[in-house]
C-alpha positions as MATLAB code, in Angstrom:
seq = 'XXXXXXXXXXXXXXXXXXXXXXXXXXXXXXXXXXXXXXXXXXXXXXXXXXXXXXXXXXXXXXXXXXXXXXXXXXXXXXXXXXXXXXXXXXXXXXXX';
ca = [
       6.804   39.932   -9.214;
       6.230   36.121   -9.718;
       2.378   35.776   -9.951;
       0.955   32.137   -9.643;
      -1.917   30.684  -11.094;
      -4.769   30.125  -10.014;
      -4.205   26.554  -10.651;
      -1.664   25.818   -8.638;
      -2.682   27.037   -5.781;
      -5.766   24.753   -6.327;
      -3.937   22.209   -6.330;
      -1.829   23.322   -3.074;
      -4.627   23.756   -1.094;
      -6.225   20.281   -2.073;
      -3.129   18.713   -1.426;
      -2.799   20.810    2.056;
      -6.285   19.691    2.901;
      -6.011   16.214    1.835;
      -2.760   15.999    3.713;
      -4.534   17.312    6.896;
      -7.522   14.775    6.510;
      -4.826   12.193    6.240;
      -2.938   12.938    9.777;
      -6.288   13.441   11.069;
      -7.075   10.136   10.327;
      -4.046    8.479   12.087;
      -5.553    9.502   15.609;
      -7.641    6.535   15.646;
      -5.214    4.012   14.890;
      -3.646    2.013   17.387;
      -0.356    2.346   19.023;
       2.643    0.909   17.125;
       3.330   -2.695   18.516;
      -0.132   -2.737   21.045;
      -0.778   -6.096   22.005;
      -4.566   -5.696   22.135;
      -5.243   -3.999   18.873;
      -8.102   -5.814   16.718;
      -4.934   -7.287   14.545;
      -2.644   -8.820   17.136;
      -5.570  -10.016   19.476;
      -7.680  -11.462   16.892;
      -6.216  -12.249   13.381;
      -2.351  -12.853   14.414;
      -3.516  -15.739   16.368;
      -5.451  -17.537   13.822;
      -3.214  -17.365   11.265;
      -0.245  -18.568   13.283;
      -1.935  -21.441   14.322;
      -3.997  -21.901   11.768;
      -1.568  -21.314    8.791;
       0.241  -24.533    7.807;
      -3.138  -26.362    8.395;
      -4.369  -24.610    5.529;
      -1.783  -23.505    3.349;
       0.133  -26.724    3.345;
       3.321  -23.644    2.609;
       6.471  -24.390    4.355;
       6.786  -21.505    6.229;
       4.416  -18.538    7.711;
       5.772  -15.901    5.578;
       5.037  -18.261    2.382;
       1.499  -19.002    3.577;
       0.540  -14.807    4.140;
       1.930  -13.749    0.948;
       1.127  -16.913   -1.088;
      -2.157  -18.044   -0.039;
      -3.767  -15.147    2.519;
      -2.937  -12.373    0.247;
      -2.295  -14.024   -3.225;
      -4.188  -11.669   -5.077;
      -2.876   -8.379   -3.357;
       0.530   -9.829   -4.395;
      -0.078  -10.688   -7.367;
      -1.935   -7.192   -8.840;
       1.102   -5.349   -7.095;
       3.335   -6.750   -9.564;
       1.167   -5.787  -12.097;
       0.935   -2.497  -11.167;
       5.064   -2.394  -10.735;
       4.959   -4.183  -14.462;
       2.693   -1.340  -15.592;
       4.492    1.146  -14.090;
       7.868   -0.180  -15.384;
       5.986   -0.301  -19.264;
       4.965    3.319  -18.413;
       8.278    4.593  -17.886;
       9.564    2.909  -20.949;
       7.297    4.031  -23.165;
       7.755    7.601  -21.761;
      11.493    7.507  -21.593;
      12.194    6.094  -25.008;
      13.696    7.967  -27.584;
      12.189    7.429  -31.312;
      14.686    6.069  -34.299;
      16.043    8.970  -36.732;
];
C-alpha cells in the first residue's frame, strides 16, 4: 500500500485551499470587456487622451509600457534575467 506523508498532503490541502480562495476571489471582478468597469470608464480615457501629451512616445503602446509602467517593465526583466541565471546555474554541469 502506497502511504503518503504527512507532508504532502499539507501541502495539497494548502494548495486546494489557496486555489479555492483564488476562484473565490474572481466573483467580484468585472465582466470581461464591460464598458463601465472602474478601468475602461475612468483610466482608459485619460490615458488615451492624455498619453502623447505627456509621454512625448510615438505611439500609445510605447507611452503605457515606457513611461506609465516603466518600472513594472523594467523589474520583469529582471526577474526573467534572474530566472534565466537561476536555471543556468542549476542546469550546469561542473568540469572533470
Amino acid at each position: 500500500m502506497n502511504k503518503r506523508s504527512p507532508l504532502k498532503i499539507l501541502a495539497l490541502c494548502s494548495t486546494l485551499i489557496t486555489g479555492a480562495l483564488l476562484l473565490y476571489g474572481t466573483k467580484d471582478f468585472p465582466a470581461w470587456g464591460d464598458p463601465n468597469s472602474p478601468a475602461s470608464a475612468h483610466l482608459s480615457p485619460h490615458i488615451i487622451e492624455n498619453a502623447a501629451k505627456t509621454t512625448n512616445a510615438p505611439n500609445l503602446v510605447t507611452a503605457v509600457l515606457g513611461d506609465y509602467r516603466g518600472y513594472d517593465t523594467m523589474f520583469e526583466t529582471v526577474v526573467i534575467f534572474c530566472a534565466g541565471i537561476a536555471v543556468t546555474a542549476i542546469l550546469r554541469r561542473p568540469r572533470s
